[in-house]
N, C-alpha and C positions, 0 to 999 in steps of 0.2 A: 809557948809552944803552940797555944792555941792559934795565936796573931799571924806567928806562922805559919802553919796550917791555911788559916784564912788568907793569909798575902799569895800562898802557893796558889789556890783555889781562885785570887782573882787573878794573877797570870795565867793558869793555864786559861781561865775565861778569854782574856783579853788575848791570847795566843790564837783561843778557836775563833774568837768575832776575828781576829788577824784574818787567821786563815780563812774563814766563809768569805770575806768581805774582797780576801786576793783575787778570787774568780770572777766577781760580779765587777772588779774592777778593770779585769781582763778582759771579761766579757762585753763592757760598755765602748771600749775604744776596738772590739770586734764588730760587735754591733754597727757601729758607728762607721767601719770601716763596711761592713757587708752595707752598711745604709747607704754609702757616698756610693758605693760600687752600685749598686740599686740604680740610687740616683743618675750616676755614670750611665751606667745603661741606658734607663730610662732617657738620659741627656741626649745619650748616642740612637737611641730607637727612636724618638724625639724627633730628630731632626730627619732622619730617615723619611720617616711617614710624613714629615713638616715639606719635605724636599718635591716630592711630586706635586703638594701639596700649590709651592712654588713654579714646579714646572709646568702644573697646568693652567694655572694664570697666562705664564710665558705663551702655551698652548691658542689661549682661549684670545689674549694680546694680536695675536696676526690675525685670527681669525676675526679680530675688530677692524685691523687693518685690512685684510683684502674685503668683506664690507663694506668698508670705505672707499675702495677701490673700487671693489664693484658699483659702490653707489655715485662714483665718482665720475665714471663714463657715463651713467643714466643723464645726471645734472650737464654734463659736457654734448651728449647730444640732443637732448633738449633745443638747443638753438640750434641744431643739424640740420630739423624740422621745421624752420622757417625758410632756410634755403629752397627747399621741395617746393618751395611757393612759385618761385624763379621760372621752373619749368612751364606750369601755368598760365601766369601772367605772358611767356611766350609763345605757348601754343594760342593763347586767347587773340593773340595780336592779327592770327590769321584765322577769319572768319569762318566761319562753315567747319572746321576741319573736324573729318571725321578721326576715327581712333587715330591716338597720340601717331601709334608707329608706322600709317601711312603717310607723316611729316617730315620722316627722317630723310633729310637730305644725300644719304649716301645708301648704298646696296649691300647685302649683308658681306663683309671683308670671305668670306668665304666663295664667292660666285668662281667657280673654276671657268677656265677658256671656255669650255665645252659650251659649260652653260651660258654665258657670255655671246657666243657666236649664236646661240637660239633665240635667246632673248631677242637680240638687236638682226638678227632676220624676220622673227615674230612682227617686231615694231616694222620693219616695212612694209612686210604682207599686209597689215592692219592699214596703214597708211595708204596703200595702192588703193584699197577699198574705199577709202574716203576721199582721194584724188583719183581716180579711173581718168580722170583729163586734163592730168601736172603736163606741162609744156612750159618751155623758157619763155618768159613773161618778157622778152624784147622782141619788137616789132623785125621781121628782117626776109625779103624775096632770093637775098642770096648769101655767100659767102661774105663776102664785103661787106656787105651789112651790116652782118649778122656782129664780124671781127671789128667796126667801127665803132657799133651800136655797144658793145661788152666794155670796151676802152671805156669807152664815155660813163659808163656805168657803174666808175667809180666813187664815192663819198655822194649817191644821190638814190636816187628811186629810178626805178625801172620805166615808171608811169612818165616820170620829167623827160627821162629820153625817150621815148615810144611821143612824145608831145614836140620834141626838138630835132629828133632826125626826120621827119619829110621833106623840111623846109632845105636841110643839109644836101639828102640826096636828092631831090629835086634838082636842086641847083649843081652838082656833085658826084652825079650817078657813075662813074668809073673810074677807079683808084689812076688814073692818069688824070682826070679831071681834077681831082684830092688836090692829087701833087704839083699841080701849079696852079695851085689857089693863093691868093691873096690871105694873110695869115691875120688880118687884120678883120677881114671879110667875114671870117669862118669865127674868127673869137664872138663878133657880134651875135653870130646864129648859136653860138655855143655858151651862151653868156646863162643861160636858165640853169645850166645845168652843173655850176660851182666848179672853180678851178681851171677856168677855161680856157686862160692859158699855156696851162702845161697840156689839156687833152687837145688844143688848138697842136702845139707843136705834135702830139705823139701819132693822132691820125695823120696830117700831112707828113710826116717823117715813115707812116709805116706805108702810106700810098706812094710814096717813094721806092722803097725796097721792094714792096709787089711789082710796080713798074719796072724799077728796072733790073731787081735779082729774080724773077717770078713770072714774068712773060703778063703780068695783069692780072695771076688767079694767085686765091690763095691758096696756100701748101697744104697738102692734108696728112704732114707729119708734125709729130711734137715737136723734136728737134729742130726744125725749121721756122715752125711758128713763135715759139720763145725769141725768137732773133727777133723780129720785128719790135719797133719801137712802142712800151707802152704795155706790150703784150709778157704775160707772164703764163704758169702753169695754170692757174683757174679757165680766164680768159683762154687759151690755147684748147684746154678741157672742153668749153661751151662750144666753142667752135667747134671740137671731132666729134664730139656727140651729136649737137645738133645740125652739122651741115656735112656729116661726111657719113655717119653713123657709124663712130668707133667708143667704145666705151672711154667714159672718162668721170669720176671725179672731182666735181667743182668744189673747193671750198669757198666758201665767199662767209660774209659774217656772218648769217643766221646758220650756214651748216656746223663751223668753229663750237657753235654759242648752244645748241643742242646735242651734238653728241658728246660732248663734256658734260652736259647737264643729264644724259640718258647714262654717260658712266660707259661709254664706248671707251673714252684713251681721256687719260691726262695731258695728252700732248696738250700745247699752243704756236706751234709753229706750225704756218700751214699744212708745208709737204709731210710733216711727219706725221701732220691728220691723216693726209690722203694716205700715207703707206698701213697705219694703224686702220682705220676703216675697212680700206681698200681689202688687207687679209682677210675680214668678217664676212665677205660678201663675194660670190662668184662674178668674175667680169663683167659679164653679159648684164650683171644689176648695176651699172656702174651706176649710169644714164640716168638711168629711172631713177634711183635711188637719193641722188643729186637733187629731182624735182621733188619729191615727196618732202623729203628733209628741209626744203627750203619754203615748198610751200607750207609749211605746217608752222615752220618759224614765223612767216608771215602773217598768217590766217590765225592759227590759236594760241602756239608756243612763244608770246613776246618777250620780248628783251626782260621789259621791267617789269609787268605782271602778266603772267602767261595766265589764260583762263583754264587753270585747271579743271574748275565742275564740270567744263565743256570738252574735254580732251578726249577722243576715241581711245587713246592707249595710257589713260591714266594708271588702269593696273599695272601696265609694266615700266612703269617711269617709278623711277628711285628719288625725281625730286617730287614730286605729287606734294602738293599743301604750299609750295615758294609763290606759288599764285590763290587767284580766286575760286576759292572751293564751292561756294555757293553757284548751281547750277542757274537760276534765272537771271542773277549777277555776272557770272561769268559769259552768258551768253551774249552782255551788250559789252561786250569787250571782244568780238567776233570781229573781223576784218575781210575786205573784199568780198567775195560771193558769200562765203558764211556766215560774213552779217549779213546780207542784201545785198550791197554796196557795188559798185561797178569794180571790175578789176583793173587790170595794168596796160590793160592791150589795146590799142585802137582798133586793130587787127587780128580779132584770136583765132585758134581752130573752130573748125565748128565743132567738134565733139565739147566745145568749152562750150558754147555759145549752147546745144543739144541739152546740156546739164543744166540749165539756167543759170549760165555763167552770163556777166551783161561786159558787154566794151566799154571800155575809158573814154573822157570826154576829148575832144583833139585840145590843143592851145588854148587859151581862154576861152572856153566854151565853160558856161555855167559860170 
């Protein structure tokens, strides 16, 4: 009974350890479960705060890259800066010049008509000032002459014909005289002066038409004069201006060659100079306007180095610096009276002569 007893008492034992022991064992795989959930969480919170963590790398990533970029253009203009050299070395090429942007060969693209039409009235007014005694630098007592002397006056100097026609009209004096000349006779006298065949044929051909469509004078209409052989709209110009006094005009090649370079007209055909000009300027300045422009090409405005330091309207020339900018430089690059030098005439006005203008040597003199 006792054993019994005792057997009862260690079951109900091993019943209660049973039973205490079910819970903790319930409890461990809850545990365990709340610990993975934990975990879980944590896994999941984890990655959350990991995630920005990631994005701002990504973030921080471009912002290495436009750095890069930015640093990228510095290293690329760097050689930019060597180009800028370029300008230099070509401003240096012409002497003297003062600031860069009195070099610049063109007028600011803005200049309206208006402005335009003052400028290039300005540059005359200036020019009259410094020519008060422009006259047509060929020798001539009349019309005939005057229109023989301009023919001939092509591909040469003014000075070689003012040297080759006395000996012409001398021998020559009336366009009937011209016209039956020995063609052979007249090339010899004509021979100084290049081309002297064709201007052998044009004056006798045009003492022809005077004689016999013209009574012996010449016309003092344009349309008239163009007919004559030899003779064009320049020539035709010199002639009304200077022996009839009608305004005209002349382009010849230094007027071409400066008002393109003053930024008057892009033309290059003559006549659409003359019409382009011609608008800038009232009539009555045709004349004049003709001498200044030509004298001034001749005297300071040259072809290949125009002596800019020397130029009275160098403020308002848009090519200023294409020549010699140094003023003591520039000034022995001066021609005819403006350097010293005799001019073109053997015969000038005298308001030329008044000015200390000096006469040309005749034919081999000097």
């Amino acid at each position: 009974m006792k054993k019994t007893a005792a057997s009862k008492k260690s079951a109900a034992a091993d019943r209660a350890s049973t039973t205490e022991e079910a819970p903790a064992t319930e409890k461990a795989p809850a545990a365990r479960k709340s610990a993975a959930a934990k975990k879980t969480a944590t896994a999941k919170k984890a990655p959350a705060k990991k995630a920005p963590a990631k994005k701002a790398p990504a973030k921080k990533a471009p912002a290495k890259k436009a750095s890069a970029r930015k640093a990228a253009p510095l290293k690329r203009q760097a050689p930019a800066k060597k180009p800028a050299v370029v300008p230099k070395k070509a401003a240096a090429a012409v002497k003297g010049v003062a600031p860069a942007k009195t070099v610049a060969p063109k007028p600011p693209r803005g200049e309206s008509r208006t402005a335009l039409v003052r400028r290039a009235r300005r540059i005359n007014r200036e020019l009259a000032e410094v020519y008060p005694y422009a006259h047509p630098e060929l020798d001539f007592e009349n019309p005939f002459q005057l229109v023989v002397a301009t023919v001939l006056s092509a591909q040469t100097t003014d000075l070689r014909v003012n040297q080759t026609t006395p000996a012409l009209f001398a021998k020559y004096p009336t366009p009937e005289d011209l016209a039956a000349a020995v063609p052979e006779e007249v090339e010899e006298i004509l021979r100084p002066t290049g081309f002297f065949r064709a201007k052998t044929k044009s004056v006798i051909g045009l003492s022809k038409a005077l004689a016999e469509d013209f009574g012996g004078e010449v016309p003092g209409r344009l349309e008239d004069l163009v007919k004559l052989p030899g003779v064009g709209r320049k020539t035709a110009f010199v002639v009304l201006g200077n022996a009839f006094g009608r305004p005209g005009i002349s382009v010849d090649t230094h007027f071409q060659r400066l008002v393109r370079r003053w930024r008057w007209t892009e033309e290059t055909d003559p006549d659409k100079i003359e019409a382009a000009v011609g608008a800038l300027f009232p009539k009555s300045d045709w004349t004049d306007l003709s001498h200044h422009v030509i004298w001034h090409g001749r005297r300071i405005c040259h072809a290949r180095k125009p002596a800019c330091g020397a130029c009275p309207i160098a403020p308002l020339c848009p090519a200023y610096g294409e020549g010699e900018t140094d003023p003591e430089k520039a000034k022995k690059l001066l021609k005819y009276e403006k350097g010293g030098f005799p001019g073109q005439r053997l015969k000038p006005p005298q308001a030329y002569l008044d000015a200390g203008g000096k006469p040309a040597p005749p034919m081999g003199a000097g």
